[in-house]
C-alpha positions in Angstrom: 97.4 100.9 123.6 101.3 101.1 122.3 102.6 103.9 121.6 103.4 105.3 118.4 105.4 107.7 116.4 103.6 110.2 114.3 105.4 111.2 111.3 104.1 114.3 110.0 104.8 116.2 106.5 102.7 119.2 105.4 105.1 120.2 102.2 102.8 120.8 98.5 105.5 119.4 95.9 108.8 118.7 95.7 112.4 117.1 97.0 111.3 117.8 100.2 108.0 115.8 99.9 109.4 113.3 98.3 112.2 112.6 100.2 109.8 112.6 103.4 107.0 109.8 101.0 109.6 108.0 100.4 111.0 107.0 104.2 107.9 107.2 105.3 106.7 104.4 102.3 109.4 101.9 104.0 108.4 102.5 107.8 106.8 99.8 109.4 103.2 100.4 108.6 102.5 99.3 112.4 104.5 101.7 114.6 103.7 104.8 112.9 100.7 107.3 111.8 101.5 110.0 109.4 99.6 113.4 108.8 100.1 114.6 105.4 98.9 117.9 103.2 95.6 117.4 102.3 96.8 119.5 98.8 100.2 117.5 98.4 101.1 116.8 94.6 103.4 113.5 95.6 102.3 110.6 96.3 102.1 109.0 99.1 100.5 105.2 99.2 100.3 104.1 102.5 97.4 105.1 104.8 97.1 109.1 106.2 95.5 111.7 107.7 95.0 114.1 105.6 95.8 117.8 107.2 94.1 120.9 105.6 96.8 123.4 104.6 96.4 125.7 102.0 98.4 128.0 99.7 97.4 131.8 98.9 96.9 134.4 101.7 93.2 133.9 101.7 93.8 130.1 102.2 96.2 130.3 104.7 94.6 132.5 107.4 91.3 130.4 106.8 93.5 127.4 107.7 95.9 129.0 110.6 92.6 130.5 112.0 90.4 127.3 111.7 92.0 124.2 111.1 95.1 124.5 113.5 93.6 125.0 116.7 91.6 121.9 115.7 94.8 119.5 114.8 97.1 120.8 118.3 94.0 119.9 120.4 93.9 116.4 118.4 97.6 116.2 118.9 97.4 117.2 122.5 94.6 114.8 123.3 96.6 112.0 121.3 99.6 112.9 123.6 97.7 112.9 126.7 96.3 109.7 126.0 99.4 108.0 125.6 99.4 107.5 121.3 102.6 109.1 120.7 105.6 109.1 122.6 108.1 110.7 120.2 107.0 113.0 116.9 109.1 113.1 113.4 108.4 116.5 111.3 109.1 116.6 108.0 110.0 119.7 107.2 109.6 123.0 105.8 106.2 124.1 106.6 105.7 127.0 108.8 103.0 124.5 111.0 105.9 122.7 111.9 107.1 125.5 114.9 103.9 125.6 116.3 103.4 121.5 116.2 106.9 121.2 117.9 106.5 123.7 120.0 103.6 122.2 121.6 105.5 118.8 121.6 108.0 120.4 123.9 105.4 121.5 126.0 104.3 118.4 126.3 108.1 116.6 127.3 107.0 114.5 124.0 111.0 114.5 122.1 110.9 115.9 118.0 112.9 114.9 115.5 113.4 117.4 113.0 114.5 116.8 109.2 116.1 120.3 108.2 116.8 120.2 104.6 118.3 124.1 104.4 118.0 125.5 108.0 118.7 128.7 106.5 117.1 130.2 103.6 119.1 130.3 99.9 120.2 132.9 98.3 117.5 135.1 96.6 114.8 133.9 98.9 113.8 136.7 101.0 111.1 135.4 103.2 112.4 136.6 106.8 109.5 135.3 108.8 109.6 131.6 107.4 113.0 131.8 108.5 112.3 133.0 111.9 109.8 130.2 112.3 112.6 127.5 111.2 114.3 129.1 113.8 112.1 128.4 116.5 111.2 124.7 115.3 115.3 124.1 115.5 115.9 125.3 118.8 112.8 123.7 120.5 113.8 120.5 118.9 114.6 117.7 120.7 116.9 115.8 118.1 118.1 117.0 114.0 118.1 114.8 111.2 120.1 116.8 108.7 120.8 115.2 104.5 124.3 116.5 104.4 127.3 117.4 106.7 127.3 121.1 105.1 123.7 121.6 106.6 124.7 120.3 110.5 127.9 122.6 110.9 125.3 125.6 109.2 122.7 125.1 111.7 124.8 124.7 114.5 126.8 128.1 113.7 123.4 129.8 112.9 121.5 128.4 116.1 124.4 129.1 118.3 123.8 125.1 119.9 124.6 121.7 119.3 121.9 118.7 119.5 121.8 114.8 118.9 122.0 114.4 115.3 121.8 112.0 112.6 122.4 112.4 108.8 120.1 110.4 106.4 121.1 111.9 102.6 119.1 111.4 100.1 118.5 108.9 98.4 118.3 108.0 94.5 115.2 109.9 92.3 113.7 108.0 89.7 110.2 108.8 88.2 108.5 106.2 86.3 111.0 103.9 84.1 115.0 104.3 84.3 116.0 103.7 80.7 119.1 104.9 81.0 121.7 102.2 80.4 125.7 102.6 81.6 126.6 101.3 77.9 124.7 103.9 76.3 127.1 106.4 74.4 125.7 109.4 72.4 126.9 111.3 69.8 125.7 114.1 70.9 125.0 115.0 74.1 121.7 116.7 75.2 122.0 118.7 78.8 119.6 119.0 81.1 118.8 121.8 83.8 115.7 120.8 85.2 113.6 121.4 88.8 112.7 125.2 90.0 115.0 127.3 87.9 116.4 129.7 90.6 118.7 132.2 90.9 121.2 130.1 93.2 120.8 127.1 90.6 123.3 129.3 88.4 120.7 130.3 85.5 122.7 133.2 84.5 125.9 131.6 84.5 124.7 129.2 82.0 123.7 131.9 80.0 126.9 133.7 80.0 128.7 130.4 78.8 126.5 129.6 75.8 129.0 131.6 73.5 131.7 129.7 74.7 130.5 125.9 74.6 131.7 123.9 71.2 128.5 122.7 70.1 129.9 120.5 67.7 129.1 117.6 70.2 125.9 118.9 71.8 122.5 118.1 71.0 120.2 120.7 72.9 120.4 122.6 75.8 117.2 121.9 78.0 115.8 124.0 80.8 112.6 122.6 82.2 110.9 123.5 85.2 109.2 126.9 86.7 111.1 129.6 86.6 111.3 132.6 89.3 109.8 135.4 88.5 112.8 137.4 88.8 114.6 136.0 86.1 114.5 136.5 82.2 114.8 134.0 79.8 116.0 136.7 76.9 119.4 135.7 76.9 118.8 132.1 75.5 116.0 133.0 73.0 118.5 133.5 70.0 120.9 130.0 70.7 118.8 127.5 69.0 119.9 124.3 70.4 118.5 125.7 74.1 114.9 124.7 74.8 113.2 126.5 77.4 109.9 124.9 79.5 108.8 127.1 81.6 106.1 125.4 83.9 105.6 123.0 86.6 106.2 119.7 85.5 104.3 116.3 86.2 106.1 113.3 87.4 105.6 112.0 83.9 106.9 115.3 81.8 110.1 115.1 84.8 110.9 111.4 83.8 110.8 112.2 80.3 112.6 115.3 80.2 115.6 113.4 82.0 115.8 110.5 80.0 115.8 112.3 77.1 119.5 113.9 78.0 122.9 112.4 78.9 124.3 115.1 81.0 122.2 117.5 84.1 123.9 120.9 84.4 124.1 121.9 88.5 126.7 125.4 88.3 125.0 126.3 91.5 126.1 129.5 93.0 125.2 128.0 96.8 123.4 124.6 97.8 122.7 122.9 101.0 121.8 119.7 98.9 120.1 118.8 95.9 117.7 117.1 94.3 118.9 116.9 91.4 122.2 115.3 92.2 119.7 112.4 93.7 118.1 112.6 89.9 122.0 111.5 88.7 122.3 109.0 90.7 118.8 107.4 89.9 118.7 107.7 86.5 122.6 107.3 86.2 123.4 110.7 84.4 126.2 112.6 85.1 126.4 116.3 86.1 128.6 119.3 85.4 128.2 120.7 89.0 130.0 123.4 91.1 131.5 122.3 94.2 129.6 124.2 96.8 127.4 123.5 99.7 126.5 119.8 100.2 127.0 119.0 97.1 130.0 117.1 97.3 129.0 114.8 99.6 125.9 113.3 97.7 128.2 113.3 94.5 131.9 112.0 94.6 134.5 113.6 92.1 134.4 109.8 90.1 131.0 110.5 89.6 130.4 114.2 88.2 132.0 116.9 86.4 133.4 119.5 88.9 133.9 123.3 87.8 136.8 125.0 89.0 135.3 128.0 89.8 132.1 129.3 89.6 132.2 131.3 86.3 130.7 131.1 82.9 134.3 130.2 81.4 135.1 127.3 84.0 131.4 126.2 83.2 131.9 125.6 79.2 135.4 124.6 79.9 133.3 121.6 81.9 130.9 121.4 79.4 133.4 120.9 76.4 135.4 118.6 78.0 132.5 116.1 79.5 131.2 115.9 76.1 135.2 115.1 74.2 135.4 112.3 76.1 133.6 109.3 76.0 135.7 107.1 78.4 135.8 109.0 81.2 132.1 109.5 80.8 131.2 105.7 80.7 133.4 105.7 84.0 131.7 108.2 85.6 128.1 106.7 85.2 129.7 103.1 86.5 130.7 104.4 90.1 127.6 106.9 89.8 125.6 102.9 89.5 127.7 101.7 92.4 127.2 105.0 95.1 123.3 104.5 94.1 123.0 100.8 95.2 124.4 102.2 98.4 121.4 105.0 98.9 118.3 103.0 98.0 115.2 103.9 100.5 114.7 100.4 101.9 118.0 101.2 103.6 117.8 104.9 105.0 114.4 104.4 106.3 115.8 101.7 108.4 118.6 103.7 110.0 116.1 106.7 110.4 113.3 104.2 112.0 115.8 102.8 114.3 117.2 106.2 115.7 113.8 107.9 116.2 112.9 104.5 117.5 115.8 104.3 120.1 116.4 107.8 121.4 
């Protein structure tokens, strides 16, 4: 029997699974089994196991207690029988310690995809973050999306280990209908994905008095919002639309065509997904440069603020939208860093290390 790789990704929604669907789409079919959440809400179309893990308390100790003693004996026997020789975790799921723990056990080398490695601001879980702890130090090799991230983890873990950065690539749902030639003449702006405290929610809020909306269309913010924070100070500005919800791959793809401009004045990032959404569907952002962020997105291709403040974040509001050159510019080298970062691509450079090491 050859030996395989097993790829396994156990995250519900998100960037994270859908960076993780979309390497694993462009793996070669042969050399590889995947496990997958058996509840995931992305897509994944090539063949899987699905893995039981559930969301709620109730869920969760019914699946730790039942369902995970079953899937490390099938992974042990696997191992034993000489199916895998090398594992790939997707990460973050809390079943990833205990699944590269036992790797280690077994002298089988893990690779690791760490998207954060440490937990962002306003997120206040201490024993997920103890577990990421233990599935980065028992690790055999990191594969990190941004520079930012590697120099984090290394300071945080205190160690250094083979390393490779795959970024992420381009996000499109559905149709891009976004053209470069497009020019509006007023320009709708779009915060969209979990609406967090870190994603700068409150410094948007702060700047509506200050933006000259004689060039803007509406003001969009679509996607769940935490619990912990109000949308009261946008309910009296009416060019701001507030969707507050999860949204399907269908509502996301709309929402984003629908604007010219995505608004990132992130207090703190390790990466993001939505600066993969800019360079998909070729719309600029007004972003702050923190984190990771300048790495996926070049100063030709966004709107940087010069400080994280609501003032700095109309001044880069009011400015993007007064001129039309420098905008068509930005959205030609935003076309030419995507062709670079297309999937067919980083899954071969990840396939290859894993492969290799």
């Amino acid at each position: 029997m050859s030996k395989k790789i097993l790829c396994v990704s156990l995250g519900y929604e998100g960037g994270c699974v859908y960076y993780a669907n979309q390497l694993l789409n462009h793996f070669p079919t042969d050399k590889i089994d995947v496990w997958i959440a058996a509840s995931t809400e992305e897509p994944f179309c090539g063949k899987a196991k699905k893995i039981k893990v559930y969301k709620g308390l109730i869920g969760q100790l019914w699946s730790w207690t039942f369902f995970l003693p079953y899937y490390l004996l099938l992974l042990l026997l696997k191992i034993w029988r000489g199916r895998y020789d090398r594992v790939l975790v997707f990460g973050p799921h809390n079943w990833d310690t205990v699944f590269v723990s036992l790797c280690k056990w077994c002298k089988v080398p893990t690779f690791l995809v760490i998207h954060d490695g440490v937990m962002h601001v306003g997120e206040t879980s201490v024993i997920h973050q103890k577990m990421m702890d233990v599935a980065m130090k028992n690790a055999a090799h990191w594969v990190f999306l941004s520079e930012f991230v590697r120099q984090r983890v290394e300071v945080h873990i205190g160690v250094q280990k083979p390393s490779i950065i795959i970024p992420h690539g381009v996000i499109v749902y559905g149709d891009n209908k976004t053209k470069i030639e497009v020019l509006p003449k007023r320009y709708n702006l779009l915060m969209i994905g979990r609406i967090n405290y870190y994603k700068g929610v409150d410094l948007l809020a702060d700047a509506l008095p200050l933006i000259d909306y004689d060039r803007i269309g509406t003001i969009t913010l679509a996607g769940k919002f935490d619990e912990c924070i109000s949308t009261l100070k946008f309910d009296n500005n009416l060019y701001v639309r507030i969707v507050n919800k999860y949204l399907t791959n269908d509502e996301f793809d709309k929402f984003v065509n629908e604007n010219h401009l995505l608004l990132m004045p992130y207090l703190e990032a390790s990466q993001s997904g939505v600066a993969a959404v800019s360079l998909g569907y070729n719309i600029p952002a007004i972003a702050t440069q923190v984190g990771g962020i300048p790495e996926q997105l070049p100063a030709d291709t966004a709107y940087f603020l010069e400080k994280a403040s609501p003032e700095a974040l109309a001044e880069a509001i009011n400015a993007a939208t007064a001129n039309a050159e420098e905008y068509l510019y930005k959205k030609q080298h935003l076309q030419s860093l995507a062709d670079g970062l297309q999937w067919e691509h980083l899954a071969e450079v990840l396939y290859q290390y894993v492969s290799n090491k």
